[in-house]
N, CA, C and O atoms as CSV, one atom per row, in Angstrom:
chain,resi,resn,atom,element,x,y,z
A,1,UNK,N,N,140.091,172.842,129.465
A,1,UNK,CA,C,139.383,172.910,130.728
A,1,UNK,C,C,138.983,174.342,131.027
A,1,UNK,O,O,139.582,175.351,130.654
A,2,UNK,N,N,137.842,174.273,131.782
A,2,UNK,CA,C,137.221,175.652,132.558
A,2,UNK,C,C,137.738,175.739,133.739
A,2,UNK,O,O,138.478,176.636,134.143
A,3,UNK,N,N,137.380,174.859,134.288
A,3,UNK,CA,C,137.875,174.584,135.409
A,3,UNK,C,C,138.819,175.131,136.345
A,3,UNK,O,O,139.766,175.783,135.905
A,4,UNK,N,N,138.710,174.985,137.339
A,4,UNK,CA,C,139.832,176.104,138.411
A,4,UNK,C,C,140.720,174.782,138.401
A,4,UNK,O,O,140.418,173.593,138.497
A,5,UNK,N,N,142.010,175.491,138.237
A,5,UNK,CA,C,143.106,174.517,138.624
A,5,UNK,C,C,142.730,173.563,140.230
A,5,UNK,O,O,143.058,172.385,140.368
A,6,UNK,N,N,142.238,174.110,140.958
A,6,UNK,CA,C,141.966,173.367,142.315
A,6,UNK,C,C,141.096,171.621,141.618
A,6,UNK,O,O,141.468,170.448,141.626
A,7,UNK,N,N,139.866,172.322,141.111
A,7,UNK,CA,C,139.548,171.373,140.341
A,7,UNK,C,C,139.947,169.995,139.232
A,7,UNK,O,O,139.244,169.055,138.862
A,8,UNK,N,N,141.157,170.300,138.961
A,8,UNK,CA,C,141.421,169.792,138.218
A,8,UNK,C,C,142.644,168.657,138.673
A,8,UNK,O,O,143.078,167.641,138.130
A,9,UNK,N,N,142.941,169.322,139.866
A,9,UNK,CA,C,144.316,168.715,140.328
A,9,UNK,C,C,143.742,166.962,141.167
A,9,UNK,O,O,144.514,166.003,141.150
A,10,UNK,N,N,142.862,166.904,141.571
A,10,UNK,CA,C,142.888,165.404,141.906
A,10,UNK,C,C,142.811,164.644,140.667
A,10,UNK,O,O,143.583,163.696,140.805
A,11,UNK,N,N,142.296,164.602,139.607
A,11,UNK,CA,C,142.532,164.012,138.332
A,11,UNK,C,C,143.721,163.777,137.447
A,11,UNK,O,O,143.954,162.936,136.578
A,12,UNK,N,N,144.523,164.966,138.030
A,12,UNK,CA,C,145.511,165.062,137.158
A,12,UNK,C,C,146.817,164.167,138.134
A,12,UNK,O,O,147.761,163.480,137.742
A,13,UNK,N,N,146.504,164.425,139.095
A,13,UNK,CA,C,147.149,163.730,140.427
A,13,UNK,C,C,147.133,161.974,139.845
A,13,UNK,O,O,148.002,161.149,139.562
A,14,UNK,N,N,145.959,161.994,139.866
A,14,UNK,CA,C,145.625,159.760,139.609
A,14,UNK,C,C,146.263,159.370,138.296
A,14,UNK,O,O,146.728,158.304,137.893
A,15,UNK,N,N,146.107,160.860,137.625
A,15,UNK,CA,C,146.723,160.477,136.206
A,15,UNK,C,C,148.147,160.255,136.104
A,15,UNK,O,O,148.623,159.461,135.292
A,16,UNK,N,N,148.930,161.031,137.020
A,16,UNK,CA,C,150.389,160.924,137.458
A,16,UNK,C,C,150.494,159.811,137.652
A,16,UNK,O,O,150.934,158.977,136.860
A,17,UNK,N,N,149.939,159.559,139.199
A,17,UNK,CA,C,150.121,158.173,140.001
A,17,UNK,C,C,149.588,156.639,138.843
A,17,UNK,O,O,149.791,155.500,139.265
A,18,UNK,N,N,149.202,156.770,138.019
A,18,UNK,CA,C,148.817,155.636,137.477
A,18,UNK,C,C,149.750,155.276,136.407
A,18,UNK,O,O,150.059,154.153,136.009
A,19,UNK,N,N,150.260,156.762,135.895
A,19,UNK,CA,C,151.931,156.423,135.065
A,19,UNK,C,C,152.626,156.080,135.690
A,19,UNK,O,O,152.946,154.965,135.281
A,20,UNK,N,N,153.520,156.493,137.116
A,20,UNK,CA,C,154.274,155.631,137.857
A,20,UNK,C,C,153.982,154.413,138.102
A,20,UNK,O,O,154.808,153.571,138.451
A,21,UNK,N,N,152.872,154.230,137.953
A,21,UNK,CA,C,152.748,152.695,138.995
A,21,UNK,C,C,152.519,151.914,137.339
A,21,UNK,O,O,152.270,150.716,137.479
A,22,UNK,N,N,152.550,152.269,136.159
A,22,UNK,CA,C,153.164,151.801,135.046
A,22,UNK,C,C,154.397,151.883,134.491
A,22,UNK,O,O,154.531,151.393,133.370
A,23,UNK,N,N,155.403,152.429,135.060
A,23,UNK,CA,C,156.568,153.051,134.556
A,23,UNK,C,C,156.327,153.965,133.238
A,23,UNK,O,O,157.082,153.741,132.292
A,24,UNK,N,N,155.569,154.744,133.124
A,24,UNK,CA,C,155.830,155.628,132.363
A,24,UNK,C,C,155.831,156.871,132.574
A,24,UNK,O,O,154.990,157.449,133.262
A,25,UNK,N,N,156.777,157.399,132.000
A,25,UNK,CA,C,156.566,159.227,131.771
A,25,UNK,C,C,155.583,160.122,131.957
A,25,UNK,O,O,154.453,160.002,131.483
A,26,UNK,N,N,155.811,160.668,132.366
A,26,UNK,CA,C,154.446,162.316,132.159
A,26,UNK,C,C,154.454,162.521,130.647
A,26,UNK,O,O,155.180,161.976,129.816
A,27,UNK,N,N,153.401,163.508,130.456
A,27,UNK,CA,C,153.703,164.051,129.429
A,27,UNK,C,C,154.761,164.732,128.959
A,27,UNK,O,O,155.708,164.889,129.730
A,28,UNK,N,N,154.826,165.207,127.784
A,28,UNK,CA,C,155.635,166.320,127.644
A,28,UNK,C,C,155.264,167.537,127.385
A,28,UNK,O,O,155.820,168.589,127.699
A,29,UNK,N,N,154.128,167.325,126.691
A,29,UNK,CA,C,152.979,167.980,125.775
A,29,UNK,C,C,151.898,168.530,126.885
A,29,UNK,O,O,151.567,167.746,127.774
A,30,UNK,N,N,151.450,169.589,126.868
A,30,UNK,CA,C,150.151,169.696,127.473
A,30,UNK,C,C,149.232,171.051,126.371
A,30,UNK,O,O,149.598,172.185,126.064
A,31,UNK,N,N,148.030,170.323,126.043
A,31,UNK,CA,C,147.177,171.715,125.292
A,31,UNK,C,C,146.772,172.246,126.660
A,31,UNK,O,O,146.813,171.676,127.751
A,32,UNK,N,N,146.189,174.030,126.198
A,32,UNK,CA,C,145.490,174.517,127.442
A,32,UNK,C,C,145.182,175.681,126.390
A,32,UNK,O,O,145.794,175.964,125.360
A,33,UNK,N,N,143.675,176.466,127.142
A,33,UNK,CA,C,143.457,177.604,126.411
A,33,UNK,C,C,144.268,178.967,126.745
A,33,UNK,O,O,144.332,179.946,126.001
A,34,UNK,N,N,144.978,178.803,128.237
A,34,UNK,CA,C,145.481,179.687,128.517
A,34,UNK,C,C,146.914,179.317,128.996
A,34,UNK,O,O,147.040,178.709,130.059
A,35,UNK,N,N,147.751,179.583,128.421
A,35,UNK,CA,C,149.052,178.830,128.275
A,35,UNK,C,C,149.597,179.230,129.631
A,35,UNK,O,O,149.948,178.434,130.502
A,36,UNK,N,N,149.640,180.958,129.737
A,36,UNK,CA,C,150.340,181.538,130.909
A,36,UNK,C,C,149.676,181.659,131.905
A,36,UNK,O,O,150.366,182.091,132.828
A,37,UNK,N,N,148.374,181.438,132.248
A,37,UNK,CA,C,148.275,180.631,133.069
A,37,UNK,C,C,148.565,179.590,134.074
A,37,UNK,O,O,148.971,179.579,135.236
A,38,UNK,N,N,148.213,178.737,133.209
A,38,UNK,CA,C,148.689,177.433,133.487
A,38,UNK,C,C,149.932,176.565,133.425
A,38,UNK,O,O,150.301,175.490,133.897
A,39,UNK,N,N,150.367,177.426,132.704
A,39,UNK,CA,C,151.760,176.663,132.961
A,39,UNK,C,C,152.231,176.457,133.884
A,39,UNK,O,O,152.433,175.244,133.923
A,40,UNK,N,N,152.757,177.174,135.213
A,40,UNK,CA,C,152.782,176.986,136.406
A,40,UNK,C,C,152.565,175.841,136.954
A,40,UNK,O,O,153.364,174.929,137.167
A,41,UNK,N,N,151.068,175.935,137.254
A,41,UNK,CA,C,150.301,174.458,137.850
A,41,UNK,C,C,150.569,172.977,137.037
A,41,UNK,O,O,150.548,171.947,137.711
A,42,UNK,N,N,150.828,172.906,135.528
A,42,UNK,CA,C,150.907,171.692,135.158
A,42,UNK,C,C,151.966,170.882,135.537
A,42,UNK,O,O,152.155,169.703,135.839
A,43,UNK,N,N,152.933,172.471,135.355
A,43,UNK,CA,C,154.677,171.828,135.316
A,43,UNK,C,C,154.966,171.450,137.111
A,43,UNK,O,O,155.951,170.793,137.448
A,44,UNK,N,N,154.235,171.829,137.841
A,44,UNK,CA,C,154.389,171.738,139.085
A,44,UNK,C,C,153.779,170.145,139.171
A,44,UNK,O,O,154.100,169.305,140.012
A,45,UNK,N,N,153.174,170.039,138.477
A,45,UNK,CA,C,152.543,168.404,138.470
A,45,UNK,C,C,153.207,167.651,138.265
A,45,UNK,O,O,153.675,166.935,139.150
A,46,UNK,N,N,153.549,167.512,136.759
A,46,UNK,CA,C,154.122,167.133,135.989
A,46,UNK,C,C,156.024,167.590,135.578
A,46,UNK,O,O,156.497,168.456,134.842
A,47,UNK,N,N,156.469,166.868,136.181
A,47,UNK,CA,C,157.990,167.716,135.692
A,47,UNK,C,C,158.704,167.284,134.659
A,47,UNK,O,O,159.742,167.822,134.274
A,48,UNK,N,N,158.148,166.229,134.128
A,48,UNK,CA,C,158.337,165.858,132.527
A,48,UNK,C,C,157.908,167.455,131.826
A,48,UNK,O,O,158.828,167.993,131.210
A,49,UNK,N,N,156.855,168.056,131.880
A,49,UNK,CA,C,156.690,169.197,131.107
A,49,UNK,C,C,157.762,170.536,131.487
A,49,UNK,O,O,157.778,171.426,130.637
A,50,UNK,N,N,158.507,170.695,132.511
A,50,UNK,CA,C,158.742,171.333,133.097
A,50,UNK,C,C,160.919,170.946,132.163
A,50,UNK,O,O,161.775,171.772,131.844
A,51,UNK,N,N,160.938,169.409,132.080
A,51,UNK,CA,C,162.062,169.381,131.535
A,51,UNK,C,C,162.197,169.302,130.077
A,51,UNK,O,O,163.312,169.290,129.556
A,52,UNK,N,N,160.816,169.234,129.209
A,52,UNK,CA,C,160.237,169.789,128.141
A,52,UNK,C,C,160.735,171.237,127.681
A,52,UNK,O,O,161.520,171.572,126.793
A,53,UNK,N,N,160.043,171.924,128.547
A,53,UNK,CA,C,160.138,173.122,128.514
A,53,UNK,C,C,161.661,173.968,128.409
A,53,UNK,O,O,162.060,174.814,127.609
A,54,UNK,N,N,162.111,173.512,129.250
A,54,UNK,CA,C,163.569,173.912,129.526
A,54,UNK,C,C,164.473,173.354,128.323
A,54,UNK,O,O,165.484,173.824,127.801
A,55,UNK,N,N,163.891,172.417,128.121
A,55,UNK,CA,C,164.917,171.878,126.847
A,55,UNK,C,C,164.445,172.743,125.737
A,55,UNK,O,O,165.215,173.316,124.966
A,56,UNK,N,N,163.362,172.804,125.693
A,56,UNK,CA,C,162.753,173.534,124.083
A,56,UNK,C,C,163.528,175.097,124.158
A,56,UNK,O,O,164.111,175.695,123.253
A,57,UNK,N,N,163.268,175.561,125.770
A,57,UNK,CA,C,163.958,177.013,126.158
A,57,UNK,C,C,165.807,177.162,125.610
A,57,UNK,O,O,166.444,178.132,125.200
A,58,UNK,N,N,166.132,175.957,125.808
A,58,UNK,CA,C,167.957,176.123,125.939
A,58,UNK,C,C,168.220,175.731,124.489
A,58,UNK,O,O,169.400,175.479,124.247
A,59,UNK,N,N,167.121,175.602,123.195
A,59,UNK,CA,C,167.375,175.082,121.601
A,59,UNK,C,C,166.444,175.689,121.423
A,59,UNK,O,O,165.392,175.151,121.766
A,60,UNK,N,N,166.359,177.363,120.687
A,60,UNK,CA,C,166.026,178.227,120.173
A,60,UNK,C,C,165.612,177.510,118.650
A,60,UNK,O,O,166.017,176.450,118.175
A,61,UNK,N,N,164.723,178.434,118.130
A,61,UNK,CA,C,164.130,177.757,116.907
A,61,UNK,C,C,165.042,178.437,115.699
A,61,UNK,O,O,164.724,179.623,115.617
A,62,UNK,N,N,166.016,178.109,114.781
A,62,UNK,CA,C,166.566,178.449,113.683
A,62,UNK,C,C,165.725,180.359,113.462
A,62,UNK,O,O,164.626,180.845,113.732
A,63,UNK,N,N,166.615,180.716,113.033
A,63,UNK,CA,C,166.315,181.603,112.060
A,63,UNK,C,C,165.554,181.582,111.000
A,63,UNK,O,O,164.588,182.327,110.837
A,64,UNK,N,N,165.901,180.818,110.296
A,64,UNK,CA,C,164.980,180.062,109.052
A,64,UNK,C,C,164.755,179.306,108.877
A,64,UNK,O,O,165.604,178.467,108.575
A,65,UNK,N,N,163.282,178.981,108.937
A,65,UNK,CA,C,162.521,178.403,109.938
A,65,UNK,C,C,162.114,177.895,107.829
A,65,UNK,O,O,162.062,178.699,106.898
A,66,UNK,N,N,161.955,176.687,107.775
A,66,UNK,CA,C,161.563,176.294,106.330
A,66,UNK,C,C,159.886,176.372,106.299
A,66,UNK,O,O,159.229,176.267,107.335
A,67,UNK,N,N,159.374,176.538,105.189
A,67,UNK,CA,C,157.821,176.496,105.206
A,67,UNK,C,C,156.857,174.869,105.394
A,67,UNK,O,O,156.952,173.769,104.851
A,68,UNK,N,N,156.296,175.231,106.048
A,68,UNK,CA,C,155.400,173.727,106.603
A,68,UNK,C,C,155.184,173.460,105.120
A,68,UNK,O,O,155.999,172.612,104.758
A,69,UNK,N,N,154.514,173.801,104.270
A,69,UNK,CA,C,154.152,173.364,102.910
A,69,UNK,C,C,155.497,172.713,101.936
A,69,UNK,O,O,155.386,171.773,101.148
A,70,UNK,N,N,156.413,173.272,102.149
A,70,UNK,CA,C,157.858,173.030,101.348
A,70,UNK,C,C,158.394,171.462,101.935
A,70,UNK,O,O,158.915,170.584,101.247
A,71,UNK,N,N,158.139,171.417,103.195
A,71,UNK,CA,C,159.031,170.710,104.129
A,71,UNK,C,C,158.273,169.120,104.175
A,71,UNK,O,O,158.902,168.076,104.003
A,72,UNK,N,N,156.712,169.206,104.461
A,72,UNK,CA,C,155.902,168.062,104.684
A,72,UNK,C,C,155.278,167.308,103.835
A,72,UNK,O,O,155.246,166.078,103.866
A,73,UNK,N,N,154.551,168.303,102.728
A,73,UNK,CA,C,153.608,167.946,102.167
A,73,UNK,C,C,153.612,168.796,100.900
A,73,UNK,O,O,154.143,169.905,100.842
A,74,UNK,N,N,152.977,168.194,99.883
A,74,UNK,CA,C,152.855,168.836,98.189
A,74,UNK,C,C,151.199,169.348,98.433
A,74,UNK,O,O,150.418,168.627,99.054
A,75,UNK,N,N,150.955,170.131,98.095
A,75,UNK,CA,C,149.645,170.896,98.240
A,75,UNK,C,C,149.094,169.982,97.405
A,75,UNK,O,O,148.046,169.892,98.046
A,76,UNK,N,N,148.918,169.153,96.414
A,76,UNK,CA,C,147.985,168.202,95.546
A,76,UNK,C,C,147.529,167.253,96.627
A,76,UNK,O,O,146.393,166.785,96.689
A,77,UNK,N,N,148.862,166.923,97.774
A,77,UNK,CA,C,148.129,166.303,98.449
A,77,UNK,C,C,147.246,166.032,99.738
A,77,UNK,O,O,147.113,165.021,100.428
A,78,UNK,N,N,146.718,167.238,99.809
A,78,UNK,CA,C,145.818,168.312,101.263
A,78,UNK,C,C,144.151,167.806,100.189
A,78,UNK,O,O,143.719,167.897,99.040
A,79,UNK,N,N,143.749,167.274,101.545
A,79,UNK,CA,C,142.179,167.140,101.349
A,79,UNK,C,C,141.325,167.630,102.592
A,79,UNK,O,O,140.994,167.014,103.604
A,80,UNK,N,N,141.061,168.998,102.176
A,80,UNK,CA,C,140.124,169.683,103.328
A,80,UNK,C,C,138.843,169.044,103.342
A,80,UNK,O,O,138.053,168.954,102.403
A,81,UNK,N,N,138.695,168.512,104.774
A,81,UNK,CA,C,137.053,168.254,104.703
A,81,UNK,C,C,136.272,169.100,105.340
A,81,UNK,O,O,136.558,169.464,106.480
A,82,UNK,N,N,135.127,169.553,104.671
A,82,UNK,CA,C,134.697,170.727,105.151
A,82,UNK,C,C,133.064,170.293,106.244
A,82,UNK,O,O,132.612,171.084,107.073
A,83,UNK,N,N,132.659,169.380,106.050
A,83,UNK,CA,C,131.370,168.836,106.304
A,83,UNK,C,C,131.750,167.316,107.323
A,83,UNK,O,O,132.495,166.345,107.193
A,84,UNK,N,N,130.800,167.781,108.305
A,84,UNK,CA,C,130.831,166.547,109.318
A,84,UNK,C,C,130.721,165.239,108.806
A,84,UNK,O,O,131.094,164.181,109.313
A,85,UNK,N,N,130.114,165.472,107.649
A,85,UNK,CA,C,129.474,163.812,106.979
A,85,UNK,C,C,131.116,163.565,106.647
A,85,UNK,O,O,131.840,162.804,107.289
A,86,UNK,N,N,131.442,164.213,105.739
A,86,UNK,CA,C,133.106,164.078,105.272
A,86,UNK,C,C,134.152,163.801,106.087
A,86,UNK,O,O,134.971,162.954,105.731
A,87,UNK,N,N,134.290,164.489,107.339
A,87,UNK,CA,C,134.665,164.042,107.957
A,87,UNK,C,C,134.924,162.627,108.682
A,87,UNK,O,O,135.996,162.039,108.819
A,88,UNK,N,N,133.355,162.165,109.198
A,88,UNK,CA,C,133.116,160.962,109.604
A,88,UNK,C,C,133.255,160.237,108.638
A,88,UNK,O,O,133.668,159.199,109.156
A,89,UNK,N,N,133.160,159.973,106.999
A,89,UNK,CA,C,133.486,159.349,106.162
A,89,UNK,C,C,134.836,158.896,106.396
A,89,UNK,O,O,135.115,157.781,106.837
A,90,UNK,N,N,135.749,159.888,106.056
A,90,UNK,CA,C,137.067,159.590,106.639
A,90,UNK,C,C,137.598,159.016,107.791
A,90,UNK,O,O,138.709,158.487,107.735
A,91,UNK,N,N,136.935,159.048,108.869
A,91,UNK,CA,C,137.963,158.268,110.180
A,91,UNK,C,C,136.887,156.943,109.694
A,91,UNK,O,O,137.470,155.876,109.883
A,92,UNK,N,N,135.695,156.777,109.210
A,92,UNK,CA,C,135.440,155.443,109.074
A,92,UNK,C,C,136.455,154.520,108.452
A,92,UNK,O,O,136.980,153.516,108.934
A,93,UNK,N,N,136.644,155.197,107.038
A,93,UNK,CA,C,137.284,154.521,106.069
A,93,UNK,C,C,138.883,154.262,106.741
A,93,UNK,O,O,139.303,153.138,106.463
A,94,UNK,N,N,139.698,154.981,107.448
A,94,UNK,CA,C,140.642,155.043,107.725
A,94,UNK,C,C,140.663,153.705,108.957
A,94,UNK,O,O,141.563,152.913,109.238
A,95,UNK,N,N,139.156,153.878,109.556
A,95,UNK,CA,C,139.697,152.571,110.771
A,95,UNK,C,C,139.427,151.229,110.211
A,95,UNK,O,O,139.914,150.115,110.403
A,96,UNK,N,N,138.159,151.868,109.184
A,96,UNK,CA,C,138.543,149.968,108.394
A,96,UNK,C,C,140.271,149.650,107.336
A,96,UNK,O,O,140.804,148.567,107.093
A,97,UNK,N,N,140.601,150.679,107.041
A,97,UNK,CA,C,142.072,150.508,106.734
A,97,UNK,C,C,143.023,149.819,107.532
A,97,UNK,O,O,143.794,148.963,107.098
A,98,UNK,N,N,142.940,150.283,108.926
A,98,UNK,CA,C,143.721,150.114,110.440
A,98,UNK,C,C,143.412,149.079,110.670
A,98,UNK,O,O,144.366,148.302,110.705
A,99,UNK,N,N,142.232,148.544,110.908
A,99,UNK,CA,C,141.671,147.263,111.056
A,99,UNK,C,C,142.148,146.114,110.057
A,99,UNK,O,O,142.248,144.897,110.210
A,100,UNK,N,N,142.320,146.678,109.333
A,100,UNK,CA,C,142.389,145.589,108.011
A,100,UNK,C,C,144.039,145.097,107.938
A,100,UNK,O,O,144.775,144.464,107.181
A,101,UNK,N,N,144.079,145.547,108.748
A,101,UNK,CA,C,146.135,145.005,109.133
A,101,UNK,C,C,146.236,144.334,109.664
A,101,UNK,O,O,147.177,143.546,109.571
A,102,UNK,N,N,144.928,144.237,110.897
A,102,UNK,CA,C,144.551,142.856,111.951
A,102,UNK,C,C,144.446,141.972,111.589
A,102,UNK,O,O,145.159,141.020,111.908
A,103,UNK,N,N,143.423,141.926,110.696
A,103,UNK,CA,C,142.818,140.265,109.938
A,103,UNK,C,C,143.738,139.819,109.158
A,103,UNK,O,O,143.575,138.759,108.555
């Protein structure tokens, strides 16, 4: 968002109120371009992010921290797509995959 937090807060407000009135959670997660910023205003919204936070704060991240490449994935199997066509190739093929669990 660009947006002035003022702006943003009746949306984010209905978005609250429409998880309660589903029983569900806030987020936990929030992207933003400006973290310190905003943090403030979300967690004031949202206090799921706010007990997020505090938890992530009170469980420090290891020392040694293992490599994303070692830990997830074998580099043979990373397919960069570099081109929009490629891209869109892929979520096509992937939702007729998804789909194909339906039928």
């Amino acid at each position: 968002f660009t947006d002035s937090h003022e702006q943003m807060e009746p949306a984010l407000e209905a978005f609250k109120d429409t998880n309660n009135k589903l029983g569900m959670e806030g987020p936990q997660y929030f992207v933003t371009d400006n973290p310190k910023a905003d943090a403030l205003f979300f967690s004031a919204i949202f206090n799921t992010l706010h007990q997020q936070q505090q938890q992530l704060d009170d469980n420090p991240a290891p020392s040694e921290i293992p490599s994303f490449e070692e830990e997830f994935y074998a580099r043979d199997e990373v397919k960069v797509l570099t081109t929009a066509r490629s891209l869109l190739t892929w979520c096509l093929n992937t939702l007729c995959h998804l789909i194909s669990f339906y039928l």
